[in-house]
C-alpha positions as CSV (number, residue, x, y, z in Angstrom):
1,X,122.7,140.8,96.7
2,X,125.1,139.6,99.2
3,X,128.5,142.0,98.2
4,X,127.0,145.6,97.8
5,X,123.9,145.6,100.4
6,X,126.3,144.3,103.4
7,X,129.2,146.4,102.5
8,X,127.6,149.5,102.7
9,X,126.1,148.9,105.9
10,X,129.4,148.1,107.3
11,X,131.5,151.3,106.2
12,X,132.0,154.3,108.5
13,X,130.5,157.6,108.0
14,X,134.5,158.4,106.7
15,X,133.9,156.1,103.8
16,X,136.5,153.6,105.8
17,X,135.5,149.8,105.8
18,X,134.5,148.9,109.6
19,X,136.3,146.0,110.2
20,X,137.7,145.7,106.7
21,X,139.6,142.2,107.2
22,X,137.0,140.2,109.2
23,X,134.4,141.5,107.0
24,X,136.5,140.6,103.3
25,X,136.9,137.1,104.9
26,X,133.3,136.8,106.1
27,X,132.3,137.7,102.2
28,X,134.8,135.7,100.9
29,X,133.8,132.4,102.6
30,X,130.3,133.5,101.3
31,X,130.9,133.8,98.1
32,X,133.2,130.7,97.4
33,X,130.1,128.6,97.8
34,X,128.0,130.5,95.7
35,X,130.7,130.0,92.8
36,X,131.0,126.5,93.6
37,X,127.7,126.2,93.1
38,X,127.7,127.9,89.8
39,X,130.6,125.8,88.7
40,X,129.2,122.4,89.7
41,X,125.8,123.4,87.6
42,X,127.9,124.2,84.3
43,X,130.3,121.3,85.1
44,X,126.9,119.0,84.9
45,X,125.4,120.9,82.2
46,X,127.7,119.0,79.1
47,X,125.9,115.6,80.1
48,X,123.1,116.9,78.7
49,X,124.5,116.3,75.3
50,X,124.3,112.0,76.0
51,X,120.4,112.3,76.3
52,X,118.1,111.8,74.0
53,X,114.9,114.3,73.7
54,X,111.7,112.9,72.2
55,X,108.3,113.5,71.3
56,X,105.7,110.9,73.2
57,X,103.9,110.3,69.6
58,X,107.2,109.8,67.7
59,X,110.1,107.8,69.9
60,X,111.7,107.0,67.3
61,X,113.3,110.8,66.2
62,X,115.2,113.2,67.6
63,X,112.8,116.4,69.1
64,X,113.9,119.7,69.5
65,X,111.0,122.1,69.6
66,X,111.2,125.7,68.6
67,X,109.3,127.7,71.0
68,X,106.9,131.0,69.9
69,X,106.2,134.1,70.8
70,X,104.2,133.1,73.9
71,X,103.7,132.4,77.3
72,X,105.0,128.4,78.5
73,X,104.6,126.7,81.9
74,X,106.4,124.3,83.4
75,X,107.0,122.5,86.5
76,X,110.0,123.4,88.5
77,X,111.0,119.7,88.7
78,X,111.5,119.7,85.1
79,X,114.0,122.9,85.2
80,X,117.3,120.9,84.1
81,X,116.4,119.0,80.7
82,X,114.2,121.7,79.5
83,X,116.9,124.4,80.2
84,X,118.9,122.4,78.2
85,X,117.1,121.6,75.8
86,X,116.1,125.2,74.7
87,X,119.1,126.8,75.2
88,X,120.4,129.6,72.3
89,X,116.7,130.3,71.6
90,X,115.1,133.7,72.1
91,X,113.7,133.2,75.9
92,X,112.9,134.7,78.9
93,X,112.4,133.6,82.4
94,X,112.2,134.9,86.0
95,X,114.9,133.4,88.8
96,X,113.9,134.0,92.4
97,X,115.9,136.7,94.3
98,X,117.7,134.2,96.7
99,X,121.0,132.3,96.8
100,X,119.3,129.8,94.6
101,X,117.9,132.2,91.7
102,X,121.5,133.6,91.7
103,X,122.9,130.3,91.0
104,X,120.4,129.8,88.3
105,X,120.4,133.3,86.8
106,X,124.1,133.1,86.4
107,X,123.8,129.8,84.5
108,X,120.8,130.4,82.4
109,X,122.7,133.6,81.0
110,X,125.4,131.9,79.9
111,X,123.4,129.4,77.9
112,X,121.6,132.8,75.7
113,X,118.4,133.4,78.6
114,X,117.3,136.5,79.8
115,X,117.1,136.3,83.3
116,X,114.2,138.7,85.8
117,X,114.6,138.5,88.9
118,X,111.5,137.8,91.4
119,X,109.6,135.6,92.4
120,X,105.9,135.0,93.9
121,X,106.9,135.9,97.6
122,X,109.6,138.2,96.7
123,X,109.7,141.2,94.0
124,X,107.1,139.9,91.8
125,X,105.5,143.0,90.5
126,X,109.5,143.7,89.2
127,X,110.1,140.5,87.2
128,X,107.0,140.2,85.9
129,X,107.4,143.7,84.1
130,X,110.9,142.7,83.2
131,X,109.6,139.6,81.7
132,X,106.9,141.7,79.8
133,X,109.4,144.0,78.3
134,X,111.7,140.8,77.4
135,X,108.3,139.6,75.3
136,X,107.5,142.8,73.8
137,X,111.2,142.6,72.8
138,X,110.0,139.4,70.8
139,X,111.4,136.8,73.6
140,X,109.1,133.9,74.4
141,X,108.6,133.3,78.3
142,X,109.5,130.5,80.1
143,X,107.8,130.0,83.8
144,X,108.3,127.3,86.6
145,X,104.2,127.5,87.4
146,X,105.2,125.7,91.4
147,X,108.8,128.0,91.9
148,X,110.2,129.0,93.7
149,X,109.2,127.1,97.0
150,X,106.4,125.2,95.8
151,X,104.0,123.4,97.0
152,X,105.0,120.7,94.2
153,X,103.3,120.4,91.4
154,X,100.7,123.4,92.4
155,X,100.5,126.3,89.7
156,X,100.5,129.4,90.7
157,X,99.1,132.7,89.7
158,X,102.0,134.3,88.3
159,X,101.6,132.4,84.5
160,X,98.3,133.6,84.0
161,X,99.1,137.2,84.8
162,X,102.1,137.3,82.9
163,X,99.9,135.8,80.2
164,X,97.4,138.2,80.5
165,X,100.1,141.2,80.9
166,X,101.8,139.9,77.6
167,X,98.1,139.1,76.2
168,X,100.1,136.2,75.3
169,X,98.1,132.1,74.7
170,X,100.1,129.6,76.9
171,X,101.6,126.5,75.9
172,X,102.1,123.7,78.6
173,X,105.6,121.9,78.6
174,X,105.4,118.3,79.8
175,X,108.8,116.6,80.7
176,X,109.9,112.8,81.8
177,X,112.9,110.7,81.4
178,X,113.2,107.0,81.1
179,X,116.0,106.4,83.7
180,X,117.4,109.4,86.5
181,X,117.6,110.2,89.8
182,X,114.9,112.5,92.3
183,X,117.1,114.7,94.4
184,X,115.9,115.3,98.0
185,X,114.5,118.8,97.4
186,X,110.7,120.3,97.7
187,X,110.2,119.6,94.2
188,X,111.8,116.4,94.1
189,X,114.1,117.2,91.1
190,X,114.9,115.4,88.5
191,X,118.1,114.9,87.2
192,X,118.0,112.8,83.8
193,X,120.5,109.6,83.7
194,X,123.2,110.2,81.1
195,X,122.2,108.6,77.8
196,X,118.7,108.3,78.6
197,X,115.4,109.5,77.0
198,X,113.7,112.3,77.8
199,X,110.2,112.9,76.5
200,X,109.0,116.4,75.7
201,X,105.8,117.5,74.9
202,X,104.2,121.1,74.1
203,X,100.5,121.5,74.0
204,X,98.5,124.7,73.8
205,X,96.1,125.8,76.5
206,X,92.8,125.9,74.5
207,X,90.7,128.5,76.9
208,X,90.8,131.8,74.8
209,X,94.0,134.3,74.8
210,X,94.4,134.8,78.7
211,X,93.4,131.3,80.0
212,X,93.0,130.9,84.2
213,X,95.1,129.0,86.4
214,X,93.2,126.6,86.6
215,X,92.7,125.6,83.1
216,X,96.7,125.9,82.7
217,X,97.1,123.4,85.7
218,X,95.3,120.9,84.5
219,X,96.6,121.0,81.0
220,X,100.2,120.4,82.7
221,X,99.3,117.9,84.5
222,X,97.5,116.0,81.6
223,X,100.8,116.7,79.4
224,X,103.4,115.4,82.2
225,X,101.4,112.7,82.8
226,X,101.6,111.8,78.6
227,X,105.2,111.9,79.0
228,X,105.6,109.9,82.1
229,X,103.6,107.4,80.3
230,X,105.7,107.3,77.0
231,X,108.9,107.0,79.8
232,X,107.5,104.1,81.1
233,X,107.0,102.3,77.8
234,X,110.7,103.3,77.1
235,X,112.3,101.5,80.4
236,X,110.5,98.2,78.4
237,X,108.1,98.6,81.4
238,X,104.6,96.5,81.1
239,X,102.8,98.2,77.8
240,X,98.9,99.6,78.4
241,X,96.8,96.5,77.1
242,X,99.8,93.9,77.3
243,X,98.8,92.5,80.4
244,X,96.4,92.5,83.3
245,X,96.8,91.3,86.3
246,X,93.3,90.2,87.4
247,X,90.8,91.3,89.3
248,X,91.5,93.0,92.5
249,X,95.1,92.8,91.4
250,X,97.8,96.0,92.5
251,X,101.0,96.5,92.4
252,X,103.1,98.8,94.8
253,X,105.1,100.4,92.7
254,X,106.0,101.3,89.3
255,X,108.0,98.5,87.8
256,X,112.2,98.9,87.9
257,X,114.2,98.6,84.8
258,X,117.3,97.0,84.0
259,X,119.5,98.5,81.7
260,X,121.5,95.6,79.3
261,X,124.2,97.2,78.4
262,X,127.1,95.3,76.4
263,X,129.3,96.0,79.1
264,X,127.0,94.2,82.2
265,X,126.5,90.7,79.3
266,X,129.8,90.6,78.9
267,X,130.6,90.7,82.7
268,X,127.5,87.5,83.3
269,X,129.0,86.0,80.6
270,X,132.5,85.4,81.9
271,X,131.1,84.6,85.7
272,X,128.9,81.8,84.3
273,X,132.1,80.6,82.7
274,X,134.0,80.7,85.6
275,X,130.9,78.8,87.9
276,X,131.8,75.9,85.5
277,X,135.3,75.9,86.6
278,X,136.6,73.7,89.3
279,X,139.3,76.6,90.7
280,X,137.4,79.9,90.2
281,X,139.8,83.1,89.5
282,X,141.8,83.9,92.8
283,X,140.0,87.4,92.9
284,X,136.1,85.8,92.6
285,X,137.3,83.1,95.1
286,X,138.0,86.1,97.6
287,X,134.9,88.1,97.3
288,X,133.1,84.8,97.5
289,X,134.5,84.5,101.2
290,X,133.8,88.2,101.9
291,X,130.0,87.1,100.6
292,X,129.7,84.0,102.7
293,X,130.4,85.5,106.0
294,X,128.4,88.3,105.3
295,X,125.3,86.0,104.8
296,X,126.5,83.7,107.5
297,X,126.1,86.4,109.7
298,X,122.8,87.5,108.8
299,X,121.4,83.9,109.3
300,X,122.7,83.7,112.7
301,X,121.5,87.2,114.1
302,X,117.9,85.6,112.8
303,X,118.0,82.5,114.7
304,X,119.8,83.8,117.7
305,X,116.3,86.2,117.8
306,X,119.0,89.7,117.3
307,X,117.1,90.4,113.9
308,X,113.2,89.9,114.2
309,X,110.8,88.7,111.9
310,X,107.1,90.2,111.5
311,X,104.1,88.4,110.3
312,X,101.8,89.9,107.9
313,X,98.8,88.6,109.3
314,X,97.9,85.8,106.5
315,X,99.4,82.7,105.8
316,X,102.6,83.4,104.3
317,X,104.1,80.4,101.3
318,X,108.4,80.8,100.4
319,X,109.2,80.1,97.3
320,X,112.9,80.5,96.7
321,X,116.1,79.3,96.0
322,X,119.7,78.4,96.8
323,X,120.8,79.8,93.5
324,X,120.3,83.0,91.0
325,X,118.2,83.0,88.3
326,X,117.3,80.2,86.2
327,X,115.9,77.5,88.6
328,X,111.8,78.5,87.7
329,X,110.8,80.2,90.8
330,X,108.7,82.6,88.7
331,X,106.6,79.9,86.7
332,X,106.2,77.8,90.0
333,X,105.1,80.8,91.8
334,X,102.6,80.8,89.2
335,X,101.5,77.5,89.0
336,X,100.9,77.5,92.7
337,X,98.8,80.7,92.9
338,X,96.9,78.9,90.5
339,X,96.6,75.7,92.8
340,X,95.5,77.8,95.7
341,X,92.5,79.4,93.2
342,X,91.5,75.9,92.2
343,X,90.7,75.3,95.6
344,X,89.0,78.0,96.6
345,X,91.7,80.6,98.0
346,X,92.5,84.0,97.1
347,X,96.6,84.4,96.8
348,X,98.7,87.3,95.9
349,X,102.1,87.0,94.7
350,X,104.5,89.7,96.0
351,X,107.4,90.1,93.8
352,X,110.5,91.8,93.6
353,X,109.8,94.5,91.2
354,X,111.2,93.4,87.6
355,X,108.7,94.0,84.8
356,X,109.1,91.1,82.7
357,X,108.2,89.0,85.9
358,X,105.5,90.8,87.0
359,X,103.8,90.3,84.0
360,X,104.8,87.0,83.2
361,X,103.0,86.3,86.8
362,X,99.8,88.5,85.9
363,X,99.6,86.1,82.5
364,X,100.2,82.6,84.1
365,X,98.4,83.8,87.3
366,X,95.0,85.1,86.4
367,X,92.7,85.8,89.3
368,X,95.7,86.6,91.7
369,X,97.2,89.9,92.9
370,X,100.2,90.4,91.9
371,X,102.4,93.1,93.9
372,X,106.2,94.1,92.9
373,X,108.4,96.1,95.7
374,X,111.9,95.2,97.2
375,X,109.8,95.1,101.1
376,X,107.7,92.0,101.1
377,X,106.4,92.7,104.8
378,X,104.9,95.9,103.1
379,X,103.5,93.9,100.3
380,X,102.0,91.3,102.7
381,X,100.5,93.4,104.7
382,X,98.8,95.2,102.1
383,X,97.9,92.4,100.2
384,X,96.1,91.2,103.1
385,X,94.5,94.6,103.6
386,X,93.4,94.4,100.5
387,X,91.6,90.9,100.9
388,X,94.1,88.2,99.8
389,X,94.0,84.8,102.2
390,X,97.7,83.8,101.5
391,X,100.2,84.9,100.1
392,X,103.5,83.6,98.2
393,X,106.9,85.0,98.1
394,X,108.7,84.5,94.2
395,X,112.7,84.6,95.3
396,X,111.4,84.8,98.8
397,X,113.9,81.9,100.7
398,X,116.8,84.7,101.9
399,X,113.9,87.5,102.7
400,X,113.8,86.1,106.5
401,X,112.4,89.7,108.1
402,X,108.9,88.6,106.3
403,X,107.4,85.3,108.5
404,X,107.0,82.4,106.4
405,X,104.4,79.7,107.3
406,X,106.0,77.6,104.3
407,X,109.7,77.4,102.9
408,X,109.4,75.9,99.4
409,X,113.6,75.5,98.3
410,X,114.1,75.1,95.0
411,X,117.2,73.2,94.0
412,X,117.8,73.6,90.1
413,X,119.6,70.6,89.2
414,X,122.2,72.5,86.2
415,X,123.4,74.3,89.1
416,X,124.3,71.1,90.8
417,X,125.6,69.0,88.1
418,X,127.2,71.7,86.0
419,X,128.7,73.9,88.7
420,X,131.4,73.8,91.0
421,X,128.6,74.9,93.8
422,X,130.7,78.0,95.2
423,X,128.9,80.9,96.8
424,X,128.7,84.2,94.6
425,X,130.4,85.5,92.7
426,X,133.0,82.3,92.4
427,X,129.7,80.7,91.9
428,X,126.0,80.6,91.3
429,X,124.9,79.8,95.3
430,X,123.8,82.5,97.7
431,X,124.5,80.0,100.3
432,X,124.9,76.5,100.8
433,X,122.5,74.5,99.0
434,X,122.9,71.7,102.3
435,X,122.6,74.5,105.1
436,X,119.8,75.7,103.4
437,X,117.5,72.5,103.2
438,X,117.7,72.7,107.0
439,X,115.6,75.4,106.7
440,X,112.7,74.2,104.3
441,X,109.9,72.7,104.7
442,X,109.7,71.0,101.1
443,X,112.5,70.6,98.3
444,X,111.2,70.8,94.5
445,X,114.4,70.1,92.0
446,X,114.2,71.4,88.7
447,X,115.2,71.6,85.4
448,X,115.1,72.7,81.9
449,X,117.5,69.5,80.4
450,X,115.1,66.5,78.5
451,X,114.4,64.1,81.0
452,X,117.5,60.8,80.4
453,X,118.3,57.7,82.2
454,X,121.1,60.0,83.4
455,X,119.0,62.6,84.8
456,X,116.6,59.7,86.6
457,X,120.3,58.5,88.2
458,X,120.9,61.5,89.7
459,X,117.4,62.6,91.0
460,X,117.8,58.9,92.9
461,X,121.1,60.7,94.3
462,X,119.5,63.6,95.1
463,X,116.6,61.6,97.2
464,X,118.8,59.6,98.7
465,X,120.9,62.9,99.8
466,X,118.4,64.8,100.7
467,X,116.9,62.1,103.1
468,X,119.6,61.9,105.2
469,X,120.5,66.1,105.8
470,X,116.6,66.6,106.4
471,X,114.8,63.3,107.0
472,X,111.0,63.8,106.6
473,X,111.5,66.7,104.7
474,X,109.6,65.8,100.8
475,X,111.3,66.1,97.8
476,X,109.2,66.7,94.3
477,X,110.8,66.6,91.1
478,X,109.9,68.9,88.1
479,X,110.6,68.7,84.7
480,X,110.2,72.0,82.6
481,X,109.6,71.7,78.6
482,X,107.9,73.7,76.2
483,X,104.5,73.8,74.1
484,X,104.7,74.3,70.5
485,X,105.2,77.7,69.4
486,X,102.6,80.9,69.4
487,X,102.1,84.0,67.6
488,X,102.6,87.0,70.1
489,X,101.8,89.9,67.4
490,X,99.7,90.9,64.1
491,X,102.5,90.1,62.3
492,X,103.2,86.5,63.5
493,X,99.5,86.4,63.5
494,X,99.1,87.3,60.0
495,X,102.0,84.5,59.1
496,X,100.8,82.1,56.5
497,X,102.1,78.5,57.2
498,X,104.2,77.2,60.0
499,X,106.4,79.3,61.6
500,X,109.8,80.1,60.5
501,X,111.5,82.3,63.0
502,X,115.3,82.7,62.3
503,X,116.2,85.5,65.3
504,X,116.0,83.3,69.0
505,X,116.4,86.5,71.4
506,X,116.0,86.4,75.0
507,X,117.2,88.3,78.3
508,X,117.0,85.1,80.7
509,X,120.2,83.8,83.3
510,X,120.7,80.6,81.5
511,X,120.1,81.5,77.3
512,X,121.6,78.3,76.4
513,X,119.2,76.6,77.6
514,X,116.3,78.4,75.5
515,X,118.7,78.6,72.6
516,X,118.5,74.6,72.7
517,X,115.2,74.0,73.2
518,X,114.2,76.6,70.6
519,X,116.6,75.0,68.1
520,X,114.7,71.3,69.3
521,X,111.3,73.1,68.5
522,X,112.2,75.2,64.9
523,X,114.7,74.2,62.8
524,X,114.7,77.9,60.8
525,X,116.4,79.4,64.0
526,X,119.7,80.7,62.4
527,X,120.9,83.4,64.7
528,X,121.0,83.8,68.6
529,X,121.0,86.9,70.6
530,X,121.5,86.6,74.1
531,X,120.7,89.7,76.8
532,X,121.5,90.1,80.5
533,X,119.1,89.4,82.6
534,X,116.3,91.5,82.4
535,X,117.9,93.3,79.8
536,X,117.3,94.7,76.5
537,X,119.3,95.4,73.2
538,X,121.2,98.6,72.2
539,X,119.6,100.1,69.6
540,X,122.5,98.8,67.6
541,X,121.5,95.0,68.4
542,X,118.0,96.3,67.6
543,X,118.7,97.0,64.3
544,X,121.2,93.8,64.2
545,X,118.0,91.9,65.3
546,X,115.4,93.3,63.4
547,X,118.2,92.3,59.8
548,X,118.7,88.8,61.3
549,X,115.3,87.9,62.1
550,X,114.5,88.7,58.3
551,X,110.6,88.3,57.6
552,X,110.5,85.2,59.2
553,X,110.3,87.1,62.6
554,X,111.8,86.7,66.5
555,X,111.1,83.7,68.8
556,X,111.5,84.6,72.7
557,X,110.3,83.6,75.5
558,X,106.9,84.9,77.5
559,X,109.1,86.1,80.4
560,X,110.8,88.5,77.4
561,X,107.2,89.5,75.8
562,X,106.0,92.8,77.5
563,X,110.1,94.1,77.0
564,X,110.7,93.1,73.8
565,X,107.5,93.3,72.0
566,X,107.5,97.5,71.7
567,X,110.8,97.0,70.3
568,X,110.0,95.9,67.1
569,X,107.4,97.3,64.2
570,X,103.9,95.2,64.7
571,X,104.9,93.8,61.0
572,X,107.5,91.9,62.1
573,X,106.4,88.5,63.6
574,X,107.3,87.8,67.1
575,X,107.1,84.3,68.4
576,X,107.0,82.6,72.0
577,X,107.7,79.4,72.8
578,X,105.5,78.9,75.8
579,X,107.3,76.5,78.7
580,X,105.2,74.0,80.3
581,X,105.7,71.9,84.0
582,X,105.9,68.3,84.3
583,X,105.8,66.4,87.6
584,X,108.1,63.9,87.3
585,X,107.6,62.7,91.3
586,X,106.6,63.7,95.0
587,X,104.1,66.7,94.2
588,X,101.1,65.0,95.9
589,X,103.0,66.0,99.0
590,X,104.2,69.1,98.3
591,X,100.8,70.1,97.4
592,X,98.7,68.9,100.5
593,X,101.4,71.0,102.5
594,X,100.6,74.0,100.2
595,X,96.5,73.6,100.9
596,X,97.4,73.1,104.9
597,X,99.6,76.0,104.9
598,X,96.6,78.4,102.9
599,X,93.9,77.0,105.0
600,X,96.1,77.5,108.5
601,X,96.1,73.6,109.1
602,X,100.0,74.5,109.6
603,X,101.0,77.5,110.5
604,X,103.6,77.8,112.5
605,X,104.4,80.7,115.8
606,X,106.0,83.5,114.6
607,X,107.5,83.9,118.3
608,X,109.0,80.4,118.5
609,X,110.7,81.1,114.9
610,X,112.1,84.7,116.3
């Protein structure tokens, strides 16, 4: 300990304190951290009351286990939740010996635990037969199998010794939360999100009274991994079976969620009301200009060769826009890595990382590999590692450190006739939507409106426009609408007659749009519920939802499916209204630049682009 060891040694044979002031400061300036520390911990402690703990098998209740009279492993990672969880129960654990056990000691035995000190490397034999006296006592035991230095994830022996000290059966204590951060430490610790789920699971080590380490690592392992599982379902993440995403198909990383809270709708709602006005708010008008010269910036330290970009080694196809969300860059993605397949090619679509989009791409894009992760370069590259002959960038036109062989620009044509065409956040443009056809190679325009004499007038504008900023440059024009609608569970499924949705739900950037054409297609859609992007309902709106959509069931849209779908009980239908993509002009050429690109009849030096 750091007060009575050191100030002993530093007393005269008198009794006197040598060096009484230095040394009371020296302590002092110790020990505030230490308390700090301890304070800090406990200060954090009360957030554990937002988060919710479940079982894996039952999401849908509240889980607090009682622990017995045994022996339970852990990981070290897991060390927060759990000790919250189980505080006030009749436990026992061991805290290493250094600054860092006294921190935790001092916490855990405020919250009811009783503490032994020692640790693997350090007075072992000693907590261990504090520990056994604890379970004699009729304590259960608590152990971080990998503490106190790790390696990670790498059970020790001291479990199974204590287990066959106590003569004691082990349970294994899996742990994993929906949404949280990993602090930078050896065991990457995790420190739950507040409000968020955190899955729990206890499972006994079947391999007699006094199983070996071995059998208790694995039975950890198995029971985290359950629990990371059910976490991932619970971030609306793409469900086991929903999905696949062809053969040969990977993706980088686990998938990222996006949390709709009321809050973050509210907040889209009220900027896509002020992109419709003429005179944005003064503030948004502001940090618009701030935005602007930010990007402006970046694009000249690209061409002036100051920021490179890096080839991935394969033809490399753009397809991205001057505006968020909304304009179909994920379905045309699609559509061309099917293209590409039809003629013989073997693409992979690198995405940014959101589920629903990833597995919208896996369903329209059969065959190609689809790979989510905020680097594209890193994607490429393993893409084409991996055997891929081109690949295409969904939302790719700003990621200029990843070589493009072909810029595809999207222009969606709501954004130009319904916007006052200001950069973000007074508007709904990145950047200028005529700086950035100077950079494309083709232009497809877009929309979700029926196609009207009106709409014909102003694609002629748009031809005529775009002709003279970027002559030579070809134009298609595409015309989204929808299929009738299908069944998407057992329950829709299992509908007798035509379907009679009343609930149209959707997490999309333009709902309005889907609200119309889902009115246009059903005439029993009563109520509308519309999410932030990527985002899912409270459980308050779930229960809202699941009272408006009555039997008749939900309609939504495929990009929604794989988020919404584990949302609802498989008796309650869920609809889709499946979108489809009409040529309306110029693809011929847009498409024989696609084939030249993939086959390297075009590519262009990534040296010369800088």
């Amino acid at each position: 300990m750091l007060g009575p060891g050191r100030g002993a040694r530093d007393r005269t044979p008198g009794g006197q304190p040598a060096r009484a002031r230095t040394r009371r400061g020296v302590l002092s300036a110790r020990r505030i951290p230490l308390e700090i520390a301890v304070r800090l911990v406990r200060a954090v402690l009360p957030i554990s009351r937002t988060w919710r703990f479940r079982h894996p098998d039952d999401p849908g209740r509240p889980y607090r286990p009682l622990l017995k009279h045994e022996v339970h492993a852990c990981w070290h990672e897991h060390l927060l939740p759990l000790t919250c969880l189980l505080a006030g129960q009749e436990l026992a654990t061991l805290a290493s010996r250094d600054r860092d056990g006294e921190i935790i000691s001092r916490v855990l035995r405020r919250l009811g635990y009783d503490v032994a000190r020692g640790s693997s490397t350090r007075g072992g034999s000693a907590g261990f037969r504090q520990l056994a006296r604890s379970f004699a006592a009729g304590r259960g035991v608590v152990l971080t199998g990998d503490g106190p230095r790790g390696p990670r994830r790498s059970l020790k022996e001291g479990t199974a010794r204590i287990a066959k000290l106590t003569d004691s059966p082990v349970t294994v204590v899996g742990v994993a939360a929906s949404s949280g951060r990993r602090l930078r430490s050896w065991d990457r610790f995790l420190v739950p999100a507040p409000g968020t789920t955190v899955f729990v699971s206890l499972t006994p080590v079947v391999a007699g009274p006094a199983p070996g380490t071995g059998d208790i690592q694995a039975a950890l392992r198995r029971e985290v991994a359950r629990c990371e599982q059910a976490a991932r379902e619970a971030r609306w993440s793409r469900p086991p079976g929903v999905v696949r995403s062809g053969k040969g198909a990977a993706r980088d990383t686990s998938p990222r969620p996006r949390r709709g809270t009321p809050g973050r709708r509210s907040l889209e709602r009220r900027l896509r009301g002020q992109w419709r006005r003429r005179r944005p708010a003064l503030p948004l008008s502001g940090l618009a200009r701030i935005y602007g010269s930010v990007h402006e910036g970046r694009r000249r330290l690209y061409d002036l060769g100051l920021l490179s970009t890096h080839s991935a080694g394969i033809p490399v196809i753009s397809v991205g826009g001057a505006t968020v969300g909304g304009s179909g860059k994920t379905p045309l993605a699609a559509f061309i890595a099917r293209t590409l397949r039809e003629a013989g090619h073997r693409p992979a679509i690198l995405a940014r990382g959101y589920a629903d989009e990833l597995d919208l791409l896996a369903l329209e894009a059969p065959g190609a590999s689809i790979r989510g992760h905020p680097d594209r370069l890193r994607s490429a590259r393993r893409a084409a590692a991996a055997g891929a002959t081109v690949a295409i960038v969904d939302d790719g036109f700003q990621h200029r450190r990843l070589f493009r062989d072909l810029d595809l620009l999207i222009l969606d044509r709501d954004a130009l006739r319904r916007t006052n065409r200001a950069r973000l956040p007074a508007g709904p443009f990145r950047e200028s939507w005529e700086r950035a056809i100077s950079r494309a190679d083709a232009i497809i325009s877009t929309g979700r409106e029926p196609w009207t004499p009106e709409l014909s007038r102003f694609d002629a504008e748009l031809r005529a426009r775009v002709a003279n900023l970027a002559p030579g440059v070809p134009l298609a024009t595409a015309a989204f609408g929808h299929r009738p609608i299908e069944a998407a569970n057992a329950g829709a499924r299992g509908w007798s007659g035509s379907p009679a949705p009343r609930l149209a739900l959707t997490g999309i950037m333009k709902p309005n749009l889907f609200f119309a054409q889902a009115g246009a297609a059903c005439a029993s859609v009563r109520e509308r519920l519309a999410l932030s992007d990527h985002g899912m309902p409270s459980p308050r709106e779930r229960t809202a939802a699941i009272r408006a959509a009555g039997r008749g069931g939900v309609l939504t849209t495929r990009k929604d499916l794989s988020r919404l779908r584990p949302l609802f009980d498989a008796g309650l239908p869920i609809w889709v209204l499946p979108e489809t993509l009409a040529w309306k002009a110029g693809w011929d050429d847009v498409r024989c630049l696609i084939l030249d690109t993939a086959a390297g009849r075009r590519n262009r030096d990534p040296a010369v682009e800088g």
